[in-house]
C-alpha positions as CSV (number, residue, x, y, z in Angstrom):
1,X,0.0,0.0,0.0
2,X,1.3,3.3,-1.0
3,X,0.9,5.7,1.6
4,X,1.1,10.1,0.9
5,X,0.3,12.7,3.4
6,X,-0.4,15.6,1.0
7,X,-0.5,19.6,2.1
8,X,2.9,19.1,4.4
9,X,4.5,22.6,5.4
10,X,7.0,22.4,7.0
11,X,10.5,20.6,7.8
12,X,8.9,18.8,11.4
13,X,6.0,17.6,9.6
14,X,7.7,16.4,6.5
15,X,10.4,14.3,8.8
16,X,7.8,13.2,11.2
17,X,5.7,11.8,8.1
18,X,8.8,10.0,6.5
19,X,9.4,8.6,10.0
20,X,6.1,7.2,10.5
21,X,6.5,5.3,7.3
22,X,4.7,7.5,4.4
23,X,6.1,6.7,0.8
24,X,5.4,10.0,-0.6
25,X,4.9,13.4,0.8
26,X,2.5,16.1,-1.3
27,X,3.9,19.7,-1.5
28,X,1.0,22.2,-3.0
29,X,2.0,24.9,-5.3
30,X,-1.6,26.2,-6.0
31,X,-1.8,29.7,-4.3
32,X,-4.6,30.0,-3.1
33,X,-4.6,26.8,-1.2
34,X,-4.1,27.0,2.6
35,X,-1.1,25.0,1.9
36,X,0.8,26.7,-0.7
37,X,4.2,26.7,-0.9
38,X,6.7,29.1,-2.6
39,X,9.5,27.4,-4.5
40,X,12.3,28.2,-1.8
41,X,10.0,27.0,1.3
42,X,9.4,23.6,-0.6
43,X,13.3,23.2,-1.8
44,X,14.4,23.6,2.4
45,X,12.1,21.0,3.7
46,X,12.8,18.7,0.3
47,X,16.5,19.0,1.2
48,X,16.0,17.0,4.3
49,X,14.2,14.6,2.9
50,X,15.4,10.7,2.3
51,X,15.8,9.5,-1.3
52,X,13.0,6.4,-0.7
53,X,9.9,9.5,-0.1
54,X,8.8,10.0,-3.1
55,X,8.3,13.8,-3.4
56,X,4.8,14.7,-5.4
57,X,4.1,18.6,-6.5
58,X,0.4,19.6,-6.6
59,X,0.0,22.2,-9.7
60,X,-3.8,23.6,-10.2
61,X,-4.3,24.6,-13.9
62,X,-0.5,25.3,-14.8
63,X,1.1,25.4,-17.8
64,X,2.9,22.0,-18.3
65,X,6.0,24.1,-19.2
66,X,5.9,25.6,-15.4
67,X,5.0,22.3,-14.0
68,X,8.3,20.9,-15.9
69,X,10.8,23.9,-15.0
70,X,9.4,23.5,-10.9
71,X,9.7,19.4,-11.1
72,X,13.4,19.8,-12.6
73,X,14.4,22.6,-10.4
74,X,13.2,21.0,-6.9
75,X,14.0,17.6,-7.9
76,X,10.3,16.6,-7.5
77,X,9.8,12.8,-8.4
78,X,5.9,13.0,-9.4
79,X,3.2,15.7,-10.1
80,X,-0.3,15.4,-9.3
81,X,-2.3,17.9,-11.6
82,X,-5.6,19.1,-11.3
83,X,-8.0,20.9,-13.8
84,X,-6.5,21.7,-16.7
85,X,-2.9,21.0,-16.8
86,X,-1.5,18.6,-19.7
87,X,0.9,16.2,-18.4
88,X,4.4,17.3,-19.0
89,X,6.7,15.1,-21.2
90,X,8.8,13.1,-19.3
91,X,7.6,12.9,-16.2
92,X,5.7,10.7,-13.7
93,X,2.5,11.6,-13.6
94,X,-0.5,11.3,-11.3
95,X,-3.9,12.5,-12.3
96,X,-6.4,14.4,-9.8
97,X,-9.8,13.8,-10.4
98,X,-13.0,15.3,-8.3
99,X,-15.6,12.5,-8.1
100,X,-18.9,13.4,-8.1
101,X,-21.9,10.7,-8.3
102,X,-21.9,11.1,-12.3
103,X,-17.9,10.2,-12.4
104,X,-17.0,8.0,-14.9
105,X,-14.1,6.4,-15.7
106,X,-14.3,6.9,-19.8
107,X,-13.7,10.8,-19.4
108,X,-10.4,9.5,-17.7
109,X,-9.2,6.6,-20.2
110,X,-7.0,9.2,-22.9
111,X,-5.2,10.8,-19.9
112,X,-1.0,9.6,-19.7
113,X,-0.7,8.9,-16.3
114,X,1.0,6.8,-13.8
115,X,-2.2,6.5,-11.2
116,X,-5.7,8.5,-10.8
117,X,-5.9,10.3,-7.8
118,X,-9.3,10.2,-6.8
119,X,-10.8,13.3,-4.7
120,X,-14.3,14.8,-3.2
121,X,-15.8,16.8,-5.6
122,X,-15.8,20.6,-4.3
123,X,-16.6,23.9,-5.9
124,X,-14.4,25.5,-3.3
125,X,-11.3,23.3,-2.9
126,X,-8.9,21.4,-5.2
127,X,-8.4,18.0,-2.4
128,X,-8.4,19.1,1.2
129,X,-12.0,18.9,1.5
130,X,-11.9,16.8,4.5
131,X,-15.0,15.1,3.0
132,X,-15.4,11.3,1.2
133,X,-16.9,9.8,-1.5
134,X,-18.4,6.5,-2.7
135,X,-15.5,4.3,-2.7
136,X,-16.9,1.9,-4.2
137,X,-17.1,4.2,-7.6
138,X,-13.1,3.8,-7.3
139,X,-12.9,0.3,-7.7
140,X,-12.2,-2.1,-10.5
141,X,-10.6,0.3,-13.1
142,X,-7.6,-1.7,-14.1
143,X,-6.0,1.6,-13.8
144,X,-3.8,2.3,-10.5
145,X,-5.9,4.4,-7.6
146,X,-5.1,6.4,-5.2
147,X,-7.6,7.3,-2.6
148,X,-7.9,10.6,-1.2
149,X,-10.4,12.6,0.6
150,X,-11.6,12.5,4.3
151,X,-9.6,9.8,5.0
152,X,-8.1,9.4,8.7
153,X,-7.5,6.7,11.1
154,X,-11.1,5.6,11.4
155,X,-12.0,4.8,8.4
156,X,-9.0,4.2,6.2
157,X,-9.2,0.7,6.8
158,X,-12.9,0.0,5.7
159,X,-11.6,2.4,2.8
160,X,-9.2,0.3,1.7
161,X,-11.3,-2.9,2.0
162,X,-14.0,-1.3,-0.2
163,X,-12.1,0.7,-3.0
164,X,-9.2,-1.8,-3.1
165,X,-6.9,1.0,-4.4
166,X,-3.2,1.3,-4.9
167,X,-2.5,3.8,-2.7
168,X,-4.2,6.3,-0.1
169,X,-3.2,9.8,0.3
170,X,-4.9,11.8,4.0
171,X,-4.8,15.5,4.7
172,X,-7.0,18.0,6.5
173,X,-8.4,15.3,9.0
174,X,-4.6,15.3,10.0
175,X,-3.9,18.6,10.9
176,X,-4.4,20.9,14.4
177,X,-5.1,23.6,11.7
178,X,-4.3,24.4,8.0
179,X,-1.4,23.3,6.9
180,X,0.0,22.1,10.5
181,X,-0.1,18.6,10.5
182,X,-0.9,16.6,14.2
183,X,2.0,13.9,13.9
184,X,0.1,11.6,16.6
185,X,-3.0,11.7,13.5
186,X,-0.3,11.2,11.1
187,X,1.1,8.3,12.4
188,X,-1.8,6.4,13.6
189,X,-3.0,7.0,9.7
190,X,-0.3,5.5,8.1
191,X,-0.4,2.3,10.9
192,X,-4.0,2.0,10.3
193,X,-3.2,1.7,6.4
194,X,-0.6,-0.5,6.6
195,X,-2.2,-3.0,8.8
196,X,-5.5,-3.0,6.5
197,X,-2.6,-4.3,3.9
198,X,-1.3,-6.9,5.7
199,X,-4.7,-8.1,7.0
C-alpha cells in the first residue's frame, strides 16, 4: 500500500511523516490553497528529505511548461495535476480527479498517467476537503488508484477494503489547523493503512 500525506508545510511535519513510514509526501504549489508553498520554502524541507519518499508537486491549472521547470528545479519525483494541466513530457504523472456521483471512468481513459488520484468533488477546494466519496465508484478500473479525501484513522481501513486502491493519500483530517499537521494523527493514519494491507 502506497501511503502520501499531502498539504505538508514544514520541515517537522515532512520528517515526522517519513518517519512514521509514508512513501510520498505532497507539496501544494496552487496559491490559493491553505497549503501553498513558494518554491524556496518547498526546496528547504525537500532538502532534508530521504531518497526512498517519493516527493509529489500539486499544480492547479499550470502550464505543463511551469510544471516541468518547478519538477526539474526542486527535484520533485511525481506531479499530481488538477484541472487543466497537460501532463508534461517526461515525467511521472498522477492524475487528480474530483468524483462526483456522475464520475466515470471513460472521461479518464485518454489521460497519460501513472495513477488516478481520486478526490471529493468541491466547488471550493482542489483536495483538502476533508470530505469522502463512494468508494466503491473507485474500484475495479484496471487503472492504478489512489484514494484521497476524508480519510483518517477511522475509516482508512474499511476504505481500503471497499475501493481496493493502490494507494491512499490523508490531509485536512490530519492537521491541528491548516497546513500544520498533528504527527500523533499522522502516524496512527499510516499504521491503520498499513495494517489493513497486511490483513
Amino acid at each position: 500500500m502506497m501511503v502520501k500525506i499531502c498539504g505538508i508545510t514544514s520541515r517537522e511535519d515532512a520528517t515526522a511523516a517519513a518517519d512514521a513510514g509514508a512513501a510520498a509526501l505532497g507539496f501544494n504549489f496552487y496559491p490559493k490553497s491553505p497549503r501553498y508553498l513558494t518554491r524556496e520554502a518547498a526546496a528547504s524541507i525537500l532538502a532534508v528529505l530521504p531518497a526512498a519518499v517519493s516527493k509529489v508537486g500539486i499544480f492547479v491549472n499550470e502550464p505543463s511548461e511551469r510544471v516541468a521547470a518547478l519538477a526539474g528545479a526542486l527535484g520533485l519525483d511525481i506531479v499530481q495535476l488538477y484541472g487543466e494541466t497537460d501532463a508534461p513530457a517526461g515525467l511521472r504523472v498522477w492524475k487528480a480527479v474530483r468524483v462526483s456521483p456522475q464520475f466515470r471512468w471513460s472521461e479518464l481513459e485518454a489521460f497519460p498517467a501513472e495513477a488516478f488520484l481520486l478526490d471529493t468533488a468541491s466547488q471550493e477546494l482542489y483536495g483538502g476537503t476533508g470530505k469522502t466519496f463512494d468508494w466503491a465508484l473507485a474500484r475495479g478500473t484496471g487503472r492504478k488508484v489512489i484514494l484521497a479525501g476524508g480519510l483518517d484513522e477511522t475509516n482508512v481501513r474499511e476504505a481500503i477494503r471497499t475501493a481496493q486502491p493502490w494507494g491512499v493519500d490523508a490531509c485536512s483530517r490530519l492537521e491541528s489547523s491548516p497546513g500544520h499537521k498533528d504527527h500523533h494523527k499522522v502516524a496512527r493514519f499510516i499504521a491503520a493503512a498499513l495494517s489493513e494491507q497486511g490483513s
